[in-house]
C-alpha positions in Angstrom: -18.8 4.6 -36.3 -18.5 2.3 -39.3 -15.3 -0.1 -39.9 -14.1 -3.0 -42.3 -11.4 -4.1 -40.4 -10.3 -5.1 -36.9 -6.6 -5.8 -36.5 -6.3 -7.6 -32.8 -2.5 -7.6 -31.1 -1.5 -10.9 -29.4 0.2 -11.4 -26.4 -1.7 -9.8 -23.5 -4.6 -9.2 -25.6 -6.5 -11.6 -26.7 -5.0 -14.0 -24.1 -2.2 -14.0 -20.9 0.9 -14.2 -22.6 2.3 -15.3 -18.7 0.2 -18.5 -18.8 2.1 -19.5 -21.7 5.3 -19.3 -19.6 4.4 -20.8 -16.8 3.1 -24.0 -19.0 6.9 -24.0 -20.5 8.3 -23.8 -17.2 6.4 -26.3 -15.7 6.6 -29.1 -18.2 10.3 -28.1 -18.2 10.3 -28.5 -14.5 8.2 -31.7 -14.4 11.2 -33.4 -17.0 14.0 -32.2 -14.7 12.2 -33.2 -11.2 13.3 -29.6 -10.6 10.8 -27.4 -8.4 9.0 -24.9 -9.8 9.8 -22.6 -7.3 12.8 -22.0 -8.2 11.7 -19.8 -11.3 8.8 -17.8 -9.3 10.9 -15.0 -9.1 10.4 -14.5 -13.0 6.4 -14.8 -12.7 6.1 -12.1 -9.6 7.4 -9.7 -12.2 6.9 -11.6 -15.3 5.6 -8.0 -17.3 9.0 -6.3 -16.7 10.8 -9.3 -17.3 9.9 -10.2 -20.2 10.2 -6.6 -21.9 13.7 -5.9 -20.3 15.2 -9.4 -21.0 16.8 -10.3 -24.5 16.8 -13.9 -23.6 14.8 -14.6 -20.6 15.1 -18.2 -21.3 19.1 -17.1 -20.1 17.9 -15.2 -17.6 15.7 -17.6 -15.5 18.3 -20.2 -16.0 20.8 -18.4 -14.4 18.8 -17.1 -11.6 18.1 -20.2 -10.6 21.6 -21.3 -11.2 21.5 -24.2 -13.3 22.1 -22.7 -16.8 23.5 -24.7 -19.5 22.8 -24.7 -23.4 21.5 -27.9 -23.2 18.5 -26.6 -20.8 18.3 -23.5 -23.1 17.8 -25.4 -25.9 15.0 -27.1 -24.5 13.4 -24.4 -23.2 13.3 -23.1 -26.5 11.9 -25.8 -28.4 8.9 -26.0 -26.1 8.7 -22.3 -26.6 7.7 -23.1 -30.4 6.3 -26.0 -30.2 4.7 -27.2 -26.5 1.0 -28.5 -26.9 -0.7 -27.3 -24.7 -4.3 -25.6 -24.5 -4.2 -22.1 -23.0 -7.7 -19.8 -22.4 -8.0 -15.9 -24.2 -9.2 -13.9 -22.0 -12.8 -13.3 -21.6 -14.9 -11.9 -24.3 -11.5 -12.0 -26.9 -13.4 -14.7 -28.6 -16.6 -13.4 -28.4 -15.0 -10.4 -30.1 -13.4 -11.9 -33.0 -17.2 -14.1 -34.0 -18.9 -10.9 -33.5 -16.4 -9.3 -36.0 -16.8 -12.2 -38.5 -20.8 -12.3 -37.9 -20.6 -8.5 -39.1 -18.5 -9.3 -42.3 -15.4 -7.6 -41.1 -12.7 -8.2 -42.1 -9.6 -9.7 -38.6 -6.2 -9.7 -38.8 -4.0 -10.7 -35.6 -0.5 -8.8 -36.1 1.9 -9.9 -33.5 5.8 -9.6 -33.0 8.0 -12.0 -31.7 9.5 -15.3 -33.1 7.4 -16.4 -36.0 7.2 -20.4 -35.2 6.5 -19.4 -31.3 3.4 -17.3 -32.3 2.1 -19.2 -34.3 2.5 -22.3 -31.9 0.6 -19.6 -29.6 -2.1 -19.2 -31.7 -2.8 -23.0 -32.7 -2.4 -23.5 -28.7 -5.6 -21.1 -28.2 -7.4 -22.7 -30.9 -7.2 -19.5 -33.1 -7.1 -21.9 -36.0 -10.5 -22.3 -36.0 -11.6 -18.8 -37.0 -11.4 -17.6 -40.4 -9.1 -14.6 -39.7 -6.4 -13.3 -41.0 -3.2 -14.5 -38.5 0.2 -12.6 -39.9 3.8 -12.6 -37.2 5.1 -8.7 -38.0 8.8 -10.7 -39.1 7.3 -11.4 -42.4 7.5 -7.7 -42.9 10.4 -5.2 -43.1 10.2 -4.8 -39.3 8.3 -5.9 -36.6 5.4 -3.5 -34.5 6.0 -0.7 -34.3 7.6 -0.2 -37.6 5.0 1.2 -40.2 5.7 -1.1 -42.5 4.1 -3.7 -40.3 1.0 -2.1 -40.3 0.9 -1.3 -44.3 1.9 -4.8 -45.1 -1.3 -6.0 -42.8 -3.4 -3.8 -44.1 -2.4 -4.3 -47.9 -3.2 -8.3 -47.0 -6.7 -7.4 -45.7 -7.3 -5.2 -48.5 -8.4 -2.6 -46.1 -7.6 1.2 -45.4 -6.3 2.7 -42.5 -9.5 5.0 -41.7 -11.6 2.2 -41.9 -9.2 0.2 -39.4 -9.6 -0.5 -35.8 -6.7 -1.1 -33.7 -6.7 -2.9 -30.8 -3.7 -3.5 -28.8 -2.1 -3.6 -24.8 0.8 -1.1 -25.9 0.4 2.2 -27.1 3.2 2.8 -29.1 3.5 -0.6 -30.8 -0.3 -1.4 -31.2 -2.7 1.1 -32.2 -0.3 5.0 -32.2 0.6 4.2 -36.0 -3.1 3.5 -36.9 -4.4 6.4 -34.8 -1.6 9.2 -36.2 -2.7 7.7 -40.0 -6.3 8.5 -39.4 -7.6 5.1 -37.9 -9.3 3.9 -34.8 -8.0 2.4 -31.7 -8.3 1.1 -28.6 -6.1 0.3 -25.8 -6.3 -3.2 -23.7 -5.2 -2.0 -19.5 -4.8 1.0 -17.8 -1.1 1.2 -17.6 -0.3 4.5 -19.6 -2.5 7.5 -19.4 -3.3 8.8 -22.8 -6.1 10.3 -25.0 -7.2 7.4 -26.0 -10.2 4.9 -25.6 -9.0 2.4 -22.8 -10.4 -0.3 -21.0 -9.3 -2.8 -18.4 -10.0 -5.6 -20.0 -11.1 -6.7 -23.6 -14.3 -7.5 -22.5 -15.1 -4.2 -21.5 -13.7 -2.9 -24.8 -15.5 -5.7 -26.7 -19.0 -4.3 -25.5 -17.8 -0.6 -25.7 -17.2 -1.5 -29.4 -20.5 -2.9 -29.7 -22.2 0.4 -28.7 -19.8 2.5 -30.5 -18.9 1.0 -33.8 -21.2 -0.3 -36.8 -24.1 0.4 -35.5 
């Protein structure tokens, strides 16, 4: 099946979007001489968490009872700007050189805060590959909104039938590129739906190289 463009989600597919927390958590932690432990109540059911929690900066504070706007604050700032070096997952690199070997065209459209992802992305060294990297806030709304997915794809220069999607979440991934007549694939096995799904990215990466271009 022949493509021009890939268009890659973020967090929880191309790398652990829980390792990222956990490296905010600690160095906050580390400043504080607070113990660590006291926020692994938010990492035993980080996924949940982080999808059901406005603020979960709020929320692990008070958990652990020592909020105060001061520690939110600067939990926050490392949120957008800690430096650190985090690992994608395996093959999510491989993926995006074998994309750029063939002369596709990568974009990486991602929701959430604009200067946080894009601390995220220098943090996994995704600076260093000649792709397109574009936070959904630039456009009228964020994933799933459609005009998330036109805006990317007017920046590529690419149509949607010619689009892959790849993505951890059906409905704010790869559904809009699949119900316009594009391609997708879904990272995990969480939700069970007609639709080409694989456990990890490295299983999809060499599914897509069988499948697509060849």
């Amino acid at each position: 099946m022949k493509i021009e463009a890939v268009v890659f989600d973020l967090d929880n597919t191309i790398y652990p979007e829980e390792d990222y927390f956990k490296a905010i958590f600690t160095e906050f932690s580390l400043s504080h001489n607070i113990r660590f432990s006291v926020f692994n109540f938010l990492f035993e059911d980080f996924n949940n968490i982080r999808f059901t929690k406005k603020d979960i900066f709020k929320f692990a504070l008070e958990q652990a009872n020592i909020y105060s706007e001061d520690f939110h604050n600067q939990l926050f700032n490392l949120y957008i700007q800690i430096n650190i070096r985090i690992k994608p997952y395996e093959g999510a690199f491989d993926w995006l050189n074998d994309c750029l070997n063939k002369k596709l065209k990568v974009g990486i459209l991602t929701n959430g805060i604009v200067k946080a992802q894009q601390n995220k992305w220098k943090c996994l060294g995704g600076n260093d590959f000649n792709v397109m990297f574009t936070p959904a806030r630039q456009f009228e709304q964020e994933k799933p909104h459609f005009s998330s997915f036109e805006g990317m794809l007017k920046i590529l220069n690419c149509n949607v039938e010619n689009t892959l999607f790849v993505g951890d979440r059906y409905e704010n991934d790869i559904k809009y590129g699949l119900e316009k007549g594009g391609m997708g694939i879904l990272i995990g096995m969480n939700e069970s739906l007609n639709v080409s799904q694989f456990e990890s990215i490295q299983k999809a990466f060499e599914y897509f190289k069988l499948h697509f271009n060849q």
